[in-house]
N, C-alpha and C positions, 0 to 999 in steps of 0.2 A: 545598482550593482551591475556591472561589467564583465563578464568573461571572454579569454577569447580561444576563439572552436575554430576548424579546422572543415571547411567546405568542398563539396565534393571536388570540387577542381584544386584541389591543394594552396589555395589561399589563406591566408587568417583574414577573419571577420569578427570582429568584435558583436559580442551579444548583448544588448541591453535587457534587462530586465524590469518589467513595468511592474511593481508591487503594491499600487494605491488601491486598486480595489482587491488584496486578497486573502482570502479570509482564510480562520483556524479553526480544525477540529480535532474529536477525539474519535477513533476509531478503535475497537478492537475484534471485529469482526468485517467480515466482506462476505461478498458474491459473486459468482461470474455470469455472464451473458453471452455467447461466441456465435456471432453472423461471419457472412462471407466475406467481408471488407471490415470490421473490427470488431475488438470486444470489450464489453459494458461491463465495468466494475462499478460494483455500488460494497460502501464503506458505511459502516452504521455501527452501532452499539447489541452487544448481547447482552441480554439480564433475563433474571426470571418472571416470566408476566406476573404484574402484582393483580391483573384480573381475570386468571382465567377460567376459559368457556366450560370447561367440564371441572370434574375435583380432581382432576390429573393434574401434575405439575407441568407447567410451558416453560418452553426459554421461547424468547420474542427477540428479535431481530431491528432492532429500529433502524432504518436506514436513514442517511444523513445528508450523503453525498455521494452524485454520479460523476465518474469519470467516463468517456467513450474514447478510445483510442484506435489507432491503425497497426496490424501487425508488428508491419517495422518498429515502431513506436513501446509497442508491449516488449519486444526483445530485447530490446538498447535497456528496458528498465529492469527486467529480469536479469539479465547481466552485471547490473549497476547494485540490484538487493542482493543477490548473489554473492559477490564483495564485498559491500558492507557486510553484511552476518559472519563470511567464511574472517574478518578481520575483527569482527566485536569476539568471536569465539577464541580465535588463537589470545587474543589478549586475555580473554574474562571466563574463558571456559563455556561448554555449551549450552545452548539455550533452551530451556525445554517448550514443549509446545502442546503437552497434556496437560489438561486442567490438575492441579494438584500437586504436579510435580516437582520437588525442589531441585532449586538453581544447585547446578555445582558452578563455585565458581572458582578459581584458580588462585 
């Protein structure tokens, strides 16, 4: 895959994209991490512990996959989800994000 981006010196440079080693998951839950030079997302699965420690009910957390990124890095992508959503909603109506809550969708 190819795209081409736009370098800080106002060049175009073609981006190659190496995809052989890259793997797929499912995530529906995350975490954050925040040090002075980046921050650690970890992507993992919520469910309900099928064994938990007391007679309480747990949700457990599996995590899956780390990502560590740099500020700049985290923004550009926050800007990027931000987009997509604010475009899946005007087409499909809003998304909810409580457990339970039904889709409106449009």
């Amino acid at each position: 895959m190819a795209d081409e981006i736009v370098s800080p010196a106002d060049q175009q440079v073609q981006l190659v994209v190496d995809e052989r080693e890259m793997r797929t998951s499912f995530a529906n839950g995350y975490r954050i991490h925040l040090a002075n030079e980046e921050v650690v997302l970890d992507f993992g699965f919520n469910m309900l512990n099928p064994n938990p420690q007391s007679g309480q009910q747990q949700m457990l957390f599996k995590a899956g996959e780390r990502v560590v990124m740099g500020y700049p890095t985290v923004k550009r992508l926050s800007i990027s989800l931000a987009q997509i959503v604010r475009r899946y909603e005007e087409q499909l109506g809003p998304i909810a994000i409580q457990p339970n809550q039904p889709q409106q969708r449009k």
